[in-house]
N, CA, C and O atoms as a CHARMM CRD file, in Angstrom:
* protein
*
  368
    1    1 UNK  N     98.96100 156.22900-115.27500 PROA 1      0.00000
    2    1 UNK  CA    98.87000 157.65400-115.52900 PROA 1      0.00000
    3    1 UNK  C    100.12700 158.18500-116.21900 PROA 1      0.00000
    4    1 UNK  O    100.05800 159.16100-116.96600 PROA 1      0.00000
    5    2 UNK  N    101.09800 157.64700-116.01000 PROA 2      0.00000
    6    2 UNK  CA   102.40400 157.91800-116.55200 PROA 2      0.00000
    7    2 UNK  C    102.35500 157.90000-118.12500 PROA 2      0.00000
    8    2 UNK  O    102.93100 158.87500-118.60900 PROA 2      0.00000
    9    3 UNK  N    101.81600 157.04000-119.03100 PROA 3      0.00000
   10    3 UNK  CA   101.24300 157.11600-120.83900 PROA 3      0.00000
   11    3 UNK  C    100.47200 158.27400-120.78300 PROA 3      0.00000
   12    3 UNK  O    100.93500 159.23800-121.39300 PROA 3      0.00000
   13    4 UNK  N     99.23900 158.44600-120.10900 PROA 4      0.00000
   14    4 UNK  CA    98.59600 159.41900-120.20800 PROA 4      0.00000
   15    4 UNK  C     99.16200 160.44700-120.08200 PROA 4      0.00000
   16    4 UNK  O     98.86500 161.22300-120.99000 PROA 4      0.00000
   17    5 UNK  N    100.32200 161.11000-118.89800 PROA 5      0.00000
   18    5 UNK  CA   101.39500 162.64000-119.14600 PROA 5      0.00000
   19    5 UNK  C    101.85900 162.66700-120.35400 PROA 5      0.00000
   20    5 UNK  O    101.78400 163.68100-121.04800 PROA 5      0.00000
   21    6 UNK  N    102.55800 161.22300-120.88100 PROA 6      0.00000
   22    6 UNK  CA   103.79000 161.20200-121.51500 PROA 6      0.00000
   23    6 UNK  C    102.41700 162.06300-122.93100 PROA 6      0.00000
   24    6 UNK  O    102.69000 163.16300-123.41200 PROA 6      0.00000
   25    7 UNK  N    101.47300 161.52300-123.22500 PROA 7      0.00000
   26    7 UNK  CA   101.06900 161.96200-124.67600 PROA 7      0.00000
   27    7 UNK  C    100.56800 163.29400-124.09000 PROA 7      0.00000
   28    7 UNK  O    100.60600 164.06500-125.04900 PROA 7      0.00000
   29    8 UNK  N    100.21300 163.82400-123.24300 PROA 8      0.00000
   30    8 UNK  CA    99.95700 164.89800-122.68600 PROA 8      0.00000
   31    8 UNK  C    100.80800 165.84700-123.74100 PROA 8      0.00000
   32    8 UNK  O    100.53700 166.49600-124.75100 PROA 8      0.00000
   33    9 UNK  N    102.00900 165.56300-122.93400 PROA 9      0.00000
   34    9 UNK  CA   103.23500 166.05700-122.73500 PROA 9      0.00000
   35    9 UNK  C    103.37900 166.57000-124.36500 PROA 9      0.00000
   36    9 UNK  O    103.46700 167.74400-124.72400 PROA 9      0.00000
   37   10 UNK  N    103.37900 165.25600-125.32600 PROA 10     0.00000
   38   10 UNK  CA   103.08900 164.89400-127.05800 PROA 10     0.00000
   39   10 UNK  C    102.22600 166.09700-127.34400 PROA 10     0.00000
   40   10 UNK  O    102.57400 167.17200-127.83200 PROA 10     0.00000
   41   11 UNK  N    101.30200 165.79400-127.03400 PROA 11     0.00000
   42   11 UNK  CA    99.83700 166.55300-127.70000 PROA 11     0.00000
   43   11 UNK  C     99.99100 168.24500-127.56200 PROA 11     0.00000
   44   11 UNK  O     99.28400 169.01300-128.21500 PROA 11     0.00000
   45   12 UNK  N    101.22900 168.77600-126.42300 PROA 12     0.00000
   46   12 UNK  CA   101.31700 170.14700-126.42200 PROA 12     0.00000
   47   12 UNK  C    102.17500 170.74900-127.31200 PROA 12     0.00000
   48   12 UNK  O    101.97200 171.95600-127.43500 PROA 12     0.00000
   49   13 UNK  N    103.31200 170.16700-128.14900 PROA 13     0.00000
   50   13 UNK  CA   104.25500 170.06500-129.38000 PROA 13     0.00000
   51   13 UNK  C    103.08600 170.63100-130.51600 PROA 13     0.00000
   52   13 UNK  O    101.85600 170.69500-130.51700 PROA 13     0.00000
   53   14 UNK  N    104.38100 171.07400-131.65600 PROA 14     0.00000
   54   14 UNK  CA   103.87300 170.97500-132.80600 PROA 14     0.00000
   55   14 UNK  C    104.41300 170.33200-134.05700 PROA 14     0.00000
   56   14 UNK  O    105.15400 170.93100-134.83600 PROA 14     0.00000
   57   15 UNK  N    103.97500 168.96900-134.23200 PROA 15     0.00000
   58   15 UNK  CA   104.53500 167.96900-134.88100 PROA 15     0.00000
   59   15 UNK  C    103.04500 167.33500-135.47500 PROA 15     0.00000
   60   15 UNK  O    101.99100 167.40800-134.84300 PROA 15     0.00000
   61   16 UNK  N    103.19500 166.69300-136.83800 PROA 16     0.00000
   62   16 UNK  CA   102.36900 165.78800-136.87100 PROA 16     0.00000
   63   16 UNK  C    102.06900 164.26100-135.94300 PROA 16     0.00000
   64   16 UNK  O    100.97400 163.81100-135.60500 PROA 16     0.00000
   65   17 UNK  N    102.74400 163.97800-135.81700 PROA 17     0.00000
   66   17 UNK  CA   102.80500 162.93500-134.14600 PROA 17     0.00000
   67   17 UNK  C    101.77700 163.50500-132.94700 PROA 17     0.00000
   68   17 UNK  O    100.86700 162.81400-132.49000 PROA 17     0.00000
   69   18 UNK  N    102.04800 164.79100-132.53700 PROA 18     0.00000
   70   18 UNK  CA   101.18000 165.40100-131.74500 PROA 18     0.00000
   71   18 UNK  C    100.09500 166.05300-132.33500 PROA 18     0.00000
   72   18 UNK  O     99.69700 166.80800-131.44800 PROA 18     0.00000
   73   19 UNK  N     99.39800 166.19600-133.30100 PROA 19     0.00000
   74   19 UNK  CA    98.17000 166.42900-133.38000 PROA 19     0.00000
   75   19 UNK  C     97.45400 164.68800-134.11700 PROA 19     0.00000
   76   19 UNK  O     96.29200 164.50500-134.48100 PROA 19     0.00000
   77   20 UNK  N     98.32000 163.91000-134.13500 PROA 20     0.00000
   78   20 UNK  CA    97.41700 162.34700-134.11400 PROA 20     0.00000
   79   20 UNK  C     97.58400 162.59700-132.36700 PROA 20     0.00000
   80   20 UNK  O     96.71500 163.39800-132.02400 PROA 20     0.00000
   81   21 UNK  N     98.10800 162.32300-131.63800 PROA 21     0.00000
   82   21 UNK  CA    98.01400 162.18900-130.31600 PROA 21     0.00000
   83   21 UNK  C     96.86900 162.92500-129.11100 PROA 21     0.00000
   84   21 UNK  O     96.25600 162.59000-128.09700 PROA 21     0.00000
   85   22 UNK  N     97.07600 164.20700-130.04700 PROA 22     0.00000
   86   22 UNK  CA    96.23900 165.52200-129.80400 PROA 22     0.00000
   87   22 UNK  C     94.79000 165.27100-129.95900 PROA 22     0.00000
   88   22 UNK  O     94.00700 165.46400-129.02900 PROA 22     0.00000
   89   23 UNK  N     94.30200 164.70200-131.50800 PROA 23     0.00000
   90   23 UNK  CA    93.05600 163.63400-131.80100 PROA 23     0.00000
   91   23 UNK  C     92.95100 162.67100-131.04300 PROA 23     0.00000
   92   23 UNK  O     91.85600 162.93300-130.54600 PROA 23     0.00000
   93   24 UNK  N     93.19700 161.95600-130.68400 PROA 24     0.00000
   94   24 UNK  CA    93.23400 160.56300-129.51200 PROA 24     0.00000
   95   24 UNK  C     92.47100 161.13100-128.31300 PROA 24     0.00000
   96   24 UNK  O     91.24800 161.05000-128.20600 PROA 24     0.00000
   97   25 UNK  N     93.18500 161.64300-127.52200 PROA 25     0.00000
   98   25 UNK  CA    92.79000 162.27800-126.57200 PROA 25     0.00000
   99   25 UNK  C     91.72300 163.31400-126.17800 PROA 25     0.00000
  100   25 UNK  O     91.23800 163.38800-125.04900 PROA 25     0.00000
  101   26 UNK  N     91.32100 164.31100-127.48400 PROA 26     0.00000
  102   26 UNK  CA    90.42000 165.39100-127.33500 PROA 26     0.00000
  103   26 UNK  C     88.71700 164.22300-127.64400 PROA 26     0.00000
  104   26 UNK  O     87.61200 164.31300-127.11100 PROA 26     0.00000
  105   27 UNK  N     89.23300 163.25700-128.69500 PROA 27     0.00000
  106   27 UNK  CA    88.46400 162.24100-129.26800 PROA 27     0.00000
  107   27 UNK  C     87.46600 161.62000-127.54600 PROA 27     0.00000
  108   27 UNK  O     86.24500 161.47100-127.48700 PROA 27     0.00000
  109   28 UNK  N     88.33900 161.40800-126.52000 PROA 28     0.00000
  110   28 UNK  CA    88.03800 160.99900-125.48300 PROA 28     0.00000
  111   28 UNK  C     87.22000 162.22100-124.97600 PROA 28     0.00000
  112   28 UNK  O     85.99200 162.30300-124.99600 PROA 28     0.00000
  113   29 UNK  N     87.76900 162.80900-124.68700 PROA 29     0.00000
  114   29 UNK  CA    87.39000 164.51300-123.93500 PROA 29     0.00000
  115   29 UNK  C     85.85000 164.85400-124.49200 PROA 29     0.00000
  116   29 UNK  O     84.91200 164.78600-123.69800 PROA 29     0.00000
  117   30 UNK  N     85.70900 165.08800-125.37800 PROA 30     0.00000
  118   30 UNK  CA    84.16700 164.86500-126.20900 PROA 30     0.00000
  119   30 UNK  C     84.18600 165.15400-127.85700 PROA 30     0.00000
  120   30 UNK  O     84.24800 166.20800-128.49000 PROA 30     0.00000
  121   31 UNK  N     84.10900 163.80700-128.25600 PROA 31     0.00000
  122   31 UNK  CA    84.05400 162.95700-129.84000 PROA 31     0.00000
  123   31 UNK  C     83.39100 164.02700-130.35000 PROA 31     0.00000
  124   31 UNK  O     84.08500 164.69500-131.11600 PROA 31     0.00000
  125   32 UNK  N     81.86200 164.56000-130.12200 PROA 32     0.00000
  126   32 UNK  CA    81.30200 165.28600-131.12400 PROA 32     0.00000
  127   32 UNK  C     81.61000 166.66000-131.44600 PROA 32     0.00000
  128   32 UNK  O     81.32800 167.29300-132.46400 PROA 32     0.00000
  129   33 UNK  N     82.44600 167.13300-130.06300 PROA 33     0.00000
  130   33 UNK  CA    82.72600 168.80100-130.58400 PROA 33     0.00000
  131   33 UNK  C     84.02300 168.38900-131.03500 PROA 33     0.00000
  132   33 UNK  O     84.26900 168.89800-132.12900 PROA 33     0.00000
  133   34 UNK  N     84.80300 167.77000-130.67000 PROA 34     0.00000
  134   34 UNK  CA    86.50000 167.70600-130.92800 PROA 34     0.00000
  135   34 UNK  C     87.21600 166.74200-132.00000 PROA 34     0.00000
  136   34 UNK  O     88.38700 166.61800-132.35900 PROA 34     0.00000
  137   35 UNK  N     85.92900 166.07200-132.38200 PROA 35     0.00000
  138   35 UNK  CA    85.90000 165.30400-133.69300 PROA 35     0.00000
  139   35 UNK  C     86.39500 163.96600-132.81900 PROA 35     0.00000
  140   35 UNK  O     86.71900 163.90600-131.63300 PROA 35     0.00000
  141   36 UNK  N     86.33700 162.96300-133.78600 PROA 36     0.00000
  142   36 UNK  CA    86.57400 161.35500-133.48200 PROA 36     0.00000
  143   36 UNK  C     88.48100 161.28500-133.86200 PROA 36     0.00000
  144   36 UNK  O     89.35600 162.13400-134.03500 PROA 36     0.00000
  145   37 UNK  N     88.42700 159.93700-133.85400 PROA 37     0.00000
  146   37 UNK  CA    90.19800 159.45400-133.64300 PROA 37     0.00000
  147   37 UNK  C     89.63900 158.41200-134.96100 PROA 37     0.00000
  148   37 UNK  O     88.61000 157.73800-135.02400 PROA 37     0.00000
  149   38 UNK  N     91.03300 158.62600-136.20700 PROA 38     0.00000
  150   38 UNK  CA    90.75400 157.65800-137.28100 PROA 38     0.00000
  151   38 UNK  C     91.83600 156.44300-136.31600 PROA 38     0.00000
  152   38 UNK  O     92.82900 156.84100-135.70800 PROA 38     0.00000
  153   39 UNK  N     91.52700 155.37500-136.33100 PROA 39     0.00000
  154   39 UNK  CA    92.32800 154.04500-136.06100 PROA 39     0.00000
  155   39 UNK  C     93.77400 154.00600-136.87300 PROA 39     0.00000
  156   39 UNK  O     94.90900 153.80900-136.44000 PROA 39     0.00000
  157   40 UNK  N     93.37500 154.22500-137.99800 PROA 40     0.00000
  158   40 UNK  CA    94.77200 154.47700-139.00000 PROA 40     0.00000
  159   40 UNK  C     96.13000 155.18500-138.41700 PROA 40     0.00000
  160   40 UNK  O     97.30000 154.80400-138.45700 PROA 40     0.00000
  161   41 UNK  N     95.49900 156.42300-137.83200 PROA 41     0.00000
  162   41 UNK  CA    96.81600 157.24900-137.25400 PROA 41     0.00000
  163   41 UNK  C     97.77200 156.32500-136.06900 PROA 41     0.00000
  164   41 UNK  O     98.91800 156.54500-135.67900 PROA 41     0.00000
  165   42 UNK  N     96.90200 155.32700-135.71900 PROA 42     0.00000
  166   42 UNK  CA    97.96500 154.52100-135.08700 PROA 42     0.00000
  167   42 UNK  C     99.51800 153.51800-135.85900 PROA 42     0.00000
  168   42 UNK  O    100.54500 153.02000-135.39800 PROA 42     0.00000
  169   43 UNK  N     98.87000 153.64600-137.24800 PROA 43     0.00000
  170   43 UNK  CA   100.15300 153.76700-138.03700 PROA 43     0.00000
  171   43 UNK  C    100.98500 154.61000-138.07500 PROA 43     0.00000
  172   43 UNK  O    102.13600 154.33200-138.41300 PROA 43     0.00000
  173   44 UNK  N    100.53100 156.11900-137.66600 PROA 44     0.00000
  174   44 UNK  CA   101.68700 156.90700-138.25200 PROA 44     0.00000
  175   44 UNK  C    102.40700 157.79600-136.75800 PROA 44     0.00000
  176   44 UNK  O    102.69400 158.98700-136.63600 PROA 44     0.00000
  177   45 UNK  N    102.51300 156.80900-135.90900 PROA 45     0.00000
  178   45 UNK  CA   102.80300 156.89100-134.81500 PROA 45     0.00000
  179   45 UNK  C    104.00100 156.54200-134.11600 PROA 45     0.00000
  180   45 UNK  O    103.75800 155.48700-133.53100 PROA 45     0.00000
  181   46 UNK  N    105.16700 156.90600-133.89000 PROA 46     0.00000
  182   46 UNK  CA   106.41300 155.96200-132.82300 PROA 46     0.00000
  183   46 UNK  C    105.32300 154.74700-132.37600 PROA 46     0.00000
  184   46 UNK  O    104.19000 154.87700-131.91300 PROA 46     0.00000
  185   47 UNK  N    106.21800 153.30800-132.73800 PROA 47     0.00000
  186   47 UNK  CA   105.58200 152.18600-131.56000 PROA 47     0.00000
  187   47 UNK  C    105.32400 152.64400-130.27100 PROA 47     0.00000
  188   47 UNK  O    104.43900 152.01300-129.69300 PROA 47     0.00000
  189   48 UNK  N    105.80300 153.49600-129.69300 PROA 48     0.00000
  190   48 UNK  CA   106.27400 153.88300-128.03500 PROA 48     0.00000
  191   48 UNK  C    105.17100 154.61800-128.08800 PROA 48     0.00000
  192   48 UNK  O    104.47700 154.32500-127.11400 PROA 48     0.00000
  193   49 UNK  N    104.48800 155.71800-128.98100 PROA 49     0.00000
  194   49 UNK  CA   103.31500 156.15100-128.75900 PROA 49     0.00000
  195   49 UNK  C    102.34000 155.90000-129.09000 PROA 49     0.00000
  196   49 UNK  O    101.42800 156.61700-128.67800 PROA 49     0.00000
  197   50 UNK  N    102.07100 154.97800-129.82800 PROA 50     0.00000
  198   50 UNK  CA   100.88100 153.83800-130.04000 PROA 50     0.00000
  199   50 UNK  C    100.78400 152.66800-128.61100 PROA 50     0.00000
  200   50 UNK  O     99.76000 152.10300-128.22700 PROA 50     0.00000
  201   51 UNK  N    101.78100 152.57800-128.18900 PROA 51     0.00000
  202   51 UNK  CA   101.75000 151.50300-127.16400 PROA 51     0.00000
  203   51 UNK  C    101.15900 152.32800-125.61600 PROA 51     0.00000
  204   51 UNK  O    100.26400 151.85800-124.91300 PROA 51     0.00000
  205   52 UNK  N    101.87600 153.58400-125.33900 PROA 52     0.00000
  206   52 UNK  CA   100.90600 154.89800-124.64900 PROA 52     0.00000
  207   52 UNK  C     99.65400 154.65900-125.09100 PROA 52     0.00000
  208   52 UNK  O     98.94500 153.79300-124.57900 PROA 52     0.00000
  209   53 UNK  N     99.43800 155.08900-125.66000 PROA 53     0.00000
  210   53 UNK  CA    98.01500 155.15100-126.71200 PROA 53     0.00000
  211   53 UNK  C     97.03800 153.75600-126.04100 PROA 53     0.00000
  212   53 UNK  O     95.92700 154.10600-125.64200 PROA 53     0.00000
  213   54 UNK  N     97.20600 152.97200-125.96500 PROA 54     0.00000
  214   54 UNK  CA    97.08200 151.54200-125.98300 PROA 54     0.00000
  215   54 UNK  C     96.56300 151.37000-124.11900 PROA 54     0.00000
  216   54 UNK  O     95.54400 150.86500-123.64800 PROA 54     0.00000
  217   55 UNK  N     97.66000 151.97300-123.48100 PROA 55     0.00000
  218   55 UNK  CA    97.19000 152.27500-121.99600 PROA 55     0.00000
  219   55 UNK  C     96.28000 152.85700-122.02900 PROA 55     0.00000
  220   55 UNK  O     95.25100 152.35800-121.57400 PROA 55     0.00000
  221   56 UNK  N     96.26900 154.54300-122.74500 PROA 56     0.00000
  222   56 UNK  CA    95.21900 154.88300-122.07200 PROA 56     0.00000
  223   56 UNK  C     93.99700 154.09100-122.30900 PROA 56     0.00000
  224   56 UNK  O     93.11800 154.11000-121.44700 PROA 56     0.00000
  225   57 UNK  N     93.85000 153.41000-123.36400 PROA 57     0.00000
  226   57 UNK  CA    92.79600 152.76700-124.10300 PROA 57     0.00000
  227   57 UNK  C     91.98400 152.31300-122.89600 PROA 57     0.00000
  228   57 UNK  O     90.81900 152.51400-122.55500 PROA 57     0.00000
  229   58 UNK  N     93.40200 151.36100-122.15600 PROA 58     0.00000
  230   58 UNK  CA    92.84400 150.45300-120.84800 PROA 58     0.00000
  231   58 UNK  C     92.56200 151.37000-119.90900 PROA 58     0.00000
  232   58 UNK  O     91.69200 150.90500-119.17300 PROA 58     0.00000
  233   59 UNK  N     92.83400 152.28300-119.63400 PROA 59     0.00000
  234   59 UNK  CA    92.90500 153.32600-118.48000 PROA 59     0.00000
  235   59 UNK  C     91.18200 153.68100-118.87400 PROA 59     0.00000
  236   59 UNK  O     90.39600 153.07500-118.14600 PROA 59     0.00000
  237   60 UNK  N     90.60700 154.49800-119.83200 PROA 60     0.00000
  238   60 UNK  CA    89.78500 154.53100-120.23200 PROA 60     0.00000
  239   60 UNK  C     88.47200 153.73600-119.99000 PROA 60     0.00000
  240   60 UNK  O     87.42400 154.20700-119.54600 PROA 60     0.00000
  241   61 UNK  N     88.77200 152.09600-120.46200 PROA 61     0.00000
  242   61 UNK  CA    87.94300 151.51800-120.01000 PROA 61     0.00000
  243   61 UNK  C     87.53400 150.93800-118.82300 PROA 61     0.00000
  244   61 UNK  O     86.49700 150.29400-118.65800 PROA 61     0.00000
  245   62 UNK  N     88.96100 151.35700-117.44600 PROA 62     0.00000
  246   62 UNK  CA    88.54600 150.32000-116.35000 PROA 62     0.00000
  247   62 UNK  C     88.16600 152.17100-115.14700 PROA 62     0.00000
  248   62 UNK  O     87.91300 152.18500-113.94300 PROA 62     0.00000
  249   63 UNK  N     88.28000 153.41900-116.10000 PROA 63     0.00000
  250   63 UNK  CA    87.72600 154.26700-115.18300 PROA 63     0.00000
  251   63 UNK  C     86.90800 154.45400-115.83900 PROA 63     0.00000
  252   63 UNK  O     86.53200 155.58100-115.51600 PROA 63     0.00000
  253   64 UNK  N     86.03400 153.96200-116.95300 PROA 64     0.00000
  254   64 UNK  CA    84.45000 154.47100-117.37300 PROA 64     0.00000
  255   64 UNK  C     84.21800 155.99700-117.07400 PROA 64     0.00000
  256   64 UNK  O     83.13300 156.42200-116.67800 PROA 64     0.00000
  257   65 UNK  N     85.13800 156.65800-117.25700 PROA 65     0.00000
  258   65 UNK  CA    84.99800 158.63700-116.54400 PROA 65     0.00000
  259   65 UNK  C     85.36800 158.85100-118.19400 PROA 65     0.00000
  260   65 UNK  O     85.58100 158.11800-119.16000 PROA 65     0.00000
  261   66 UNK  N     85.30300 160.52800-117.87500 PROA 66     0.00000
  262   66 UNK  CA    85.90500 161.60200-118.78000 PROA 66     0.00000
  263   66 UNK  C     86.88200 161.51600-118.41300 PROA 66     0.00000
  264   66 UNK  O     86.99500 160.76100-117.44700 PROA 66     0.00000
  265   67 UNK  N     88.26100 162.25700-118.96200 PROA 67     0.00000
  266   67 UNK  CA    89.90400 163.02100-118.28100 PROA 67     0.00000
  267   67 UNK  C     89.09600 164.03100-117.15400 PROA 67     0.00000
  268   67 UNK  O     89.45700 163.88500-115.98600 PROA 67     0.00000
  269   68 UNK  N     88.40500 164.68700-117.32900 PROA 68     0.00000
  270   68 UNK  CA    88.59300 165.53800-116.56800 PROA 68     0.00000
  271   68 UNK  C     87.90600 165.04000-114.90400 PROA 68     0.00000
  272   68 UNK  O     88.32000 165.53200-113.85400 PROA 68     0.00000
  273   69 UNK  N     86.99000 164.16300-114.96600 PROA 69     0.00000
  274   69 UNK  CA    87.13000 163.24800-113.41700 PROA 69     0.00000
  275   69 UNK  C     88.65800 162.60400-112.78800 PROA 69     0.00000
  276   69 UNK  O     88.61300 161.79700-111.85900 PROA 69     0.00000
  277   70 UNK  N     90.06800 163.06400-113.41800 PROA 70     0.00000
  278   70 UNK  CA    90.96500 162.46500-113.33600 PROA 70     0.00000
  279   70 UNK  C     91.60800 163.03700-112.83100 PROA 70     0.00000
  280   70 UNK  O     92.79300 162.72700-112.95000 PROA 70     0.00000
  281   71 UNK  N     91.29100 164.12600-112.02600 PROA 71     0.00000
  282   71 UNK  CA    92.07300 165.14900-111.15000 PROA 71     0.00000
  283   71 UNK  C     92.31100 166.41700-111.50100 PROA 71     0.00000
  284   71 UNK  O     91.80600 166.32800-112.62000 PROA 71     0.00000
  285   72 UNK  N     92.77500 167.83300-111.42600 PROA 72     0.00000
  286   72 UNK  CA    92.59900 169.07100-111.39800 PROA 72     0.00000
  287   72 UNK  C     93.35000 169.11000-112.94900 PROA 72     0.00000
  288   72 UNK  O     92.86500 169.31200-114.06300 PROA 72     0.00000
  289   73 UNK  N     95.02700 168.76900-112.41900 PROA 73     0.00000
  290   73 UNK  CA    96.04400 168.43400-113.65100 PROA 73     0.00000
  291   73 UNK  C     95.93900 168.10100-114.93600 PROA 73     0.00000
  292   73 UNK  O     96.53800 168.50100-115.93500 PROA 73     0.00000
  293   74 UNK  N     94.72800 166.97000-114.70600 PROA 74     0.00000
  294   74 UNK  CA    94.46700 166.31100-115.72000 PROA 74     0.00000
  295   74 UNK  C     93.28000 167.08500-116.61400 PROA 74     0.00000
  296   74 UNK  O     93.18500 167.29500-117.82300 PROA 74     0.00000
  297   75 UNK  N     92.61700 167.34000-115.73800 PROA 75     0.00000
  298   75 UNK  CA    91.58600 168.58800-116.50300 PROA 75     0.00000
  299   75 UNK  C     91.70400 170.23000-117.23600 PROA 75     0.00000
  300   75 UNK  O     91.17200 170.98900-118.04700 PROA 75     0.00000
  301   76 UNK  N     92.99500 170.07000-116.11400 PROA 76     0.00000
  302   76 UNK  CA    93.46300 171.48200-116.88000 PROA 76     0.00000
  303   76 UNK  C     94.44500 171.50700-118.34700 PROA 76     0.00000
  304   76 UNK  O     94.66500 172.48200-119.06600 PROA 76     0.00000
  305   77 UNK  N     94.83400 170.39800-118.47700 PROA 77     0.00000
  306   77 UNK  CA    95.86600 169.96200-119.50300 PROA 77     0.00000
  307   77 UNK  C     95.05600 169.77500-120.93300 PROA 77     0.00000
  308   77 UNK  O     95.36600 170.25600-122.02200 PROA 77     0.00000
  309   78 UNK  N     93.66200 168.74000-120.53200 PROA 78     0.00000
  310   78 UNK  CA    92.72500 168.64100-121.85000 PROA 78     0.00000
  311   78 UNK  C     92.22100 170.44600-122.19100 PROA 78     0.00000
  312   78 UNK  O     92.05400 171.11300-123.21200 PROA 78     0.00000
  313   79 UNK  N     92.14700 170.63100-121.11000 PROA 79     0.00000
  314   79 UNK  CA    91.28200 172.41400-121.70900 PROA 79     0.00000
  315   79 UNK  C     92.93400 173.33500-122.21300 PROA 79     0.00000
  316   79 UNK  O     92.91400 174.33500-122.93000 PROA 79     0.00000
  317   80 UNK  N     93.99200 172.83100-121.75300 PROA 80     0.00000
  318   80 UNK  CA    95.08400 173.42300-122.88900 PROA 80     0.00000
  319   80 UNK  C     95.26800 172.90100-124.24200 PROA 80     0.00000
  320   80 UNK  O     95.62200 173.57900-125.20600 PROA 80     0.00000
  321   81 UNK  N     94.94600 171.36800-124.25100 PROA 81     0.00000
  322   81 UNK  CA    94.91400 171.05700-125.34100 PROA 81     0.00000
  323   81 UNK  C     93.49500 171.06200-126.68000 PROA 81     0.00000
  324   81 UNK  O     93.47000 170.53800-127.79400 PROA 81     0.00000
  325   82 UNK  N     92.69700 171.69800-126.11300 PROA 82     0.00000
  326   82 UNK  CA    91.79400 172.30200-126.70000 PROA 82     0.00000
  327   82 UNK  C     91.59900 173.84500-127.30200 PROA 82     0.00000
  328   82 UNK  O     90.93300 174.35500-128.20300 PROA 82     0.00000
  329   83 UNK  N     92.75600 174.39700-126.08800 PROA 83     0.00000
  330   83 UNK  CA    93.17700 175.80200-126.72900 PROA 83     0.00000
  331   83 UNK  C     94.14700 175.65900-127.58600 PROA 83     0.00000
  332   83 UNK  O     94.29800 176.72600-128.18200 PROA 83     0.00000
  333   84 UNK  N     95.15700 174.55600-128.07200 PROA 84     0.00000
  334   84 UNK  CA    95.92700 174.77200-128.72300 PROA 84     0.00000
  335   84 UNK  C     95.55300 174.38800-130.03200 PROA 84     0.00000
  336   84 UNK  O     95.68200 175.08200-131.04100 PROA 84     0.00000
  337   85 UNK  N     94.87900 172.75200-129.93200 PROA 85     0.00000
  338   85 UNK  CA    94.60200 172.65900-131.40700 PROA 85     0.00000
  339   85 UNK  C     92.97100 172.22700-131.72700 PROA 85     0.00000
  340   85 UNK  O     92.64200 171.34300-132.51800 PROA 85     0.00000
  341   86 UNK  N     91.90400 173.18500-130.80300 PROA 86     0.00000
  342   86 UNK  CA    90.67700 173.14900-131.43600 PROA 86     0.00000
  343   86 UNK  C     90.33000 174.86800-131.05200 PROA 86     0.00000
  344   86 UNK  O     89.24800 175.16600-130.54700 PROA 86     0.00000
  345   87 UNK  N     91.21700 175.75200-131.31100 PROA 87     0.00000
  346   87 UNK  CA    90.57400 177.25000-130.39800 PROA 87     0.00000
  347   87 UNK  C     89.51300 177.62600-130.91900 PROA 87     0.00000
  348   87 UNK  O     88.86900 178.13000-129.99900 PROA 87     0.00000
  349   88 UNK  N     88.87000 177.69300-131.95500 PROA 88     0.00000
  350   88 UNK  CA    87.20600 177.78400-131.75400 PROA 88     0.00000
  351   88 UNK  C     86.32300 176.94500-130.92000 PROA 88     0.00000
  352   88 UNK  O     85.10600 176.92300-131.10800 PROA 88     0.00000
  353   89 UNK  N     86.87400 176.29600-130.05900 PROA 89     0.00000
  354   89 UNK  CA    85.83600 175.33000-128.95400 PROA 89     0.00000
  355   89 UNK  C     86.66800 176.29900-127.36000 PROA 89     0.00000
  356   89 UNK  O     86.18700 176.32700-126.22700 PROA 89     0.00000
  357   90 UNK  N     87.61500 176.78600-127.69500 PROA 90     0.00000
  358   90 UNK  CA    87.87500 177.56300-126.36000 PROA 90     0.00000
  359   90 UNK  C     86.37100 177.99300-125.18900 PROA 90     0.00000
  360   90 UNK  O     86.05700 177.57800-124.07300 PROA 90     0.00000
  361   91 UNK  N     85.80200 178.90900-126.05300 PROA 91     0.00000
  362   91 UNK  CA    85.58400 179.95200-125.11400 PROA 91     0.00000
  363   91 UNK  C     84.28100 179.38100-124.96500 PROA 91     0.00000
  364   91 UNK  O     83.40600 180.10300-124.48600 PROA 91     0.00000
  365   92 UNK  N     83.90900 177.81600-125.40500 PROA 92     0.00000
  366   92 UNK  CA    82.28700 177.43900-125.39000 PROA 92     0.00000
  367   92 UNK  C     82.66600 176.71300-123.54100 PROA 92     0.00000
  368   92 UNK  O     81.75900 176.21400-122.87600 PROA 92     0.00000
C-alpha cells in the first residue's frame, strides 16, 4: 500500500509526471469514463515511479477489487483525484 500513497500522493501535484500517474490510476478506478493508461507513459516516468506503478500493477491483480474496496482513505483520494484532473466526471 505504501506505492499506492506514494503515487497518490504524485497524482495530487501539478506536473506532467502526475497526470501520467493521475492516468494510471483513474485508468484502474473506471477505464471507460476516466479514459485508459497509454503503456508508453511508463517511459516518461522517474524509474522510482514506474517501479510504484509496477506494485500497484501486482496489488491490482492479487486484490481483483476496484481502489475504492481498499478502504475509506483510499476511496476518498481516487474521488479527489477525479476532482482534480477529470472535473466533468465530478458530480456524476
Amino acid at each position: 500500500m505504501a506505492a499506492l500513497e506514494r503515487l497518490i500522493d504524485i497524482a495530487r501535484r501539478d506536473t506532467g509526471q502526475s497526470q501520467r500517474v493521475a492516468d494510471f490510476l483513474l485508468a484502474w478506478w473506471n477505464a471507460t469514463s476516466c479514459g485508459g493508461f497509454d503503456l508508453v507513459d511508463f517511459w516518461s516516468v522517474d524509474a522510482e515511479i514506474a517501479d510504484d506503478m509496477l506494485v500497484v500493477i501486482g496489488l491490482i491483480r492479487e486484490s481483483r477489487a476496484y481502489p475504492d474496496t481498499l478502504g475509506t482513505p483510499v476511496h476518498e483520494a481516487f474521488k479527489e483525484l477525479v476532482n482534480i484532473w477529470r472535473p466533468q466526471l465530478a458530480n456524476e
